[in-house]
Every structure is written in structure tokens, then in C-alpha cells.
N, C-alpha and C positions, 0 to 999 in steps of 0.2 A: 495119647497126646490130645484128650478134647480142652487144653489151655484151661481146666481147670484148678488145675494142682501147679504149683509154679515148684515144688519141691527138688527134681530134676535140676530146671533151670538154676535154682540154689545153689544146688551141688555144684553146679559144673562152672556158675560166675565162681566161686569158691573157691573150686579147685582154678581154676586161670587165674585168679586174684593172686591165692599162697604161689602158686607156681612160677609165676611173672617176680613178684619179689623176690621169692629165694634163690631163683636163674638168675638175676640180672646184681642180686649180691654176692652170688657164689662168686660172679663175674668178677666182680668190684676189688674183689677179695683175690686175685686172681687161682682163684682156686679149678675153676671150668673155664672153658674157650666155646664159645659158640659158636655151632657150624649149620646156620638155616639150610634147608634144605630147597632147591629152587619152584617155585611154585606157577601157576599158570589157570586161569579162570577155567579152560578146559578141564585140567586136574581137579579144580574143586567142582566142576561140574561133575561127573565122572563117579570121584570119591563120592560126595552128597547122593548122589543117584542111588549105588550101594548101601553107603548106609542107609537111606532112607528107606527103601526096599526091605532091609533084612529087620531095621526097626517095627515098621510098618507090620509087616508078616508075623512076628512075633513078640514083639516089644520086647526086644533086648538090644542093646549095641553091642561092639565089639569084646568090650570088658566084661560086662555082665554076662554075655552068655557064657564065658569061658568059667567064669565064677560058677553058673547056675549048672553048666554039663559035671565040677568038679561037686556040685554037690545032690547030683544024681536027680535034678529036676527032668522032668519023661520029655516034656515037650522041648527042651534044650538038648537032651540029647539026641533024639531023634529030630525034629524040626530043625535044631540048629546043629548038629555036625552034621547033617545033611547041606545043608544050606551054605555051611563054610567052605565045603567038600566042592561042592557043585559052585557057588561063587565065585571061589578061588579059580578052579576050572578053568569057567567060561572066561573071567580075564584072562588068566595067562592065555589062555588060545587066541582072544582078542588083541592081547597087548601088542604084537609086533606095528599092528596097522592102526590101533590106538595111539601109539607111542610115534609114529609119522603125521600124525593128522589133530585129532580135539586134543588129545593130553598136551601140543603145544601149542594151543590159541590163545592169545592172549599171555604170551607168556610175561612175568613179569620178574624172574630170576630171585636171587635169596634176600631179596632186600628185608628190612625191619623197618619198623617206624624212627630209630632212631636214624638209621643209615638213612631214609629218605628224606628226614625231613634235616637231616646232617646237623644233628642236637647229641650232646652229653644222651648216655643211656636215659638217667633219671629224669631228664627234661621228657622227655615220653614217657616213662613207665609211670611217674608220679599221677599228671594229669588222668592215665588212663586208669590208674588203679581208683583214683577216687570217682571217676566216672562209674567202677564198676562198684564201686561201694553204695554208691548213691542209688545205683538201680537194685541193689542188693535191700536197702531200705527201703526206696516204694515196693520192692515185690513182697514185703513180708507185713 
């Protein structure tokens, strides 16, 4: 991640762009129900910490490594099923007194952009997707 390669970043507005419309059509459609999950600044402190960590150490997220150990790359297998092994670990050994204290700071429960801003789904996803379109063309 020296912000040379905006490549990553590509992928991943990409993927949040396709994903964001086909959830909130599947929705429309009432084919799925969404059920956010409640979240809390702590939590994404917390999460981010981790992943940045295991990024960092080897440059892979969570996706990728599991890709890269299925296709017998050394340092994914050894570096990261170490790392997932011993990760995973140390949370759960942490989580009880995690889970009393930073995981609920800031907590802000399952809200969405539409539920907060109490708008039609698409009155949000619209705005936000051509926001992400738009950064999707200056990155390239």
C-alpha cells in the first residue's frame, strides 16, 4: 500500500458499487430482507486494527489469504494460517472484556443511511453510488 497503484481500491469501490445496487434491488424486489448488523466506532476501531495488522505483515486481507493458502502460496500458508490461528486466538481470549468496554464506544446500533437519514432506500443508494462512480473516474 505505497498509494501508488489505486488498483485494490478499484476493486473494492467496484465491488461496494455492484453490491450496494444488487442488495438494495434484491430488496426492492422483495426477494432479501436486510438485517444490518449493529455497529460501534469501537468495533471498527478494533476490526481496522486487525485487519490492518495482518495486511500490513503480509499483504493479504481476509479474502485473499484464504484464496492464496488454497492455492499453496508458502507465505500464506505458513505466515497466514499462523496469523489467522493466533489472531483469532488472541480475540477470542480478549473478547469477553472487549466486548464490556471499546467494542461498545461509540456505539451507533444497525442504522443505514437510509434509516438515518429516513429517505426511500434509493434516495441514498443513488446519490452514493454516483459519488462512488465519480471517484471510480478520477482514480483511473
Amino acid at each position: 500500500m505505497l498509494l501508488k497503484d489505486n488498483t485494490v481500491l478499484i476493486v473494492i469501490l467496484t465491488a461496494v458499487l455492484t453490491g450496494m445496487i444488487g442488495l438494495y434491488a434484491l430488496k426492492a424486489m422483495g426477494l432479501v430482507k436486510l438485517a444490518p448488523k449493529k455497529g460501534s466506532i469501537g468495533k471498527n476501531i478494533i476490526g481496522g486494527l486487525i485487519f490492518g495488522i495482518g495486511f500490513a505483515l503480509l499483504g493479504y486481507c481476509p479474502g485473499t489469504i484464504a484464496g492464496a493458502i488454497g492455492n499453496g502460496y508458502l507465505d500464506a500458508i505458513t505466515g497466514g494460517t499462523i496469523g489467522i490461528i493466533i489472531g483469532s486466538a488472541l480475540f477470542a481470549a480478549a473478547y469477553p472484556r472487549l466486548r464490556r468496554g471499546v467494542l461498545k464506544l461509540g456505539d451507533f446500533g444497525d442504522v443505514t443511511l437510509p434509516r438515518l437519514f429516513k429517505v426511500n432506500d434509493w434516495v441514498a443508494v443513488i446519490p452514493v453510488a454516483v459519488l462512488i462512480v465519480l471517484l471510480l473516474i478520477w482514480l483511473r
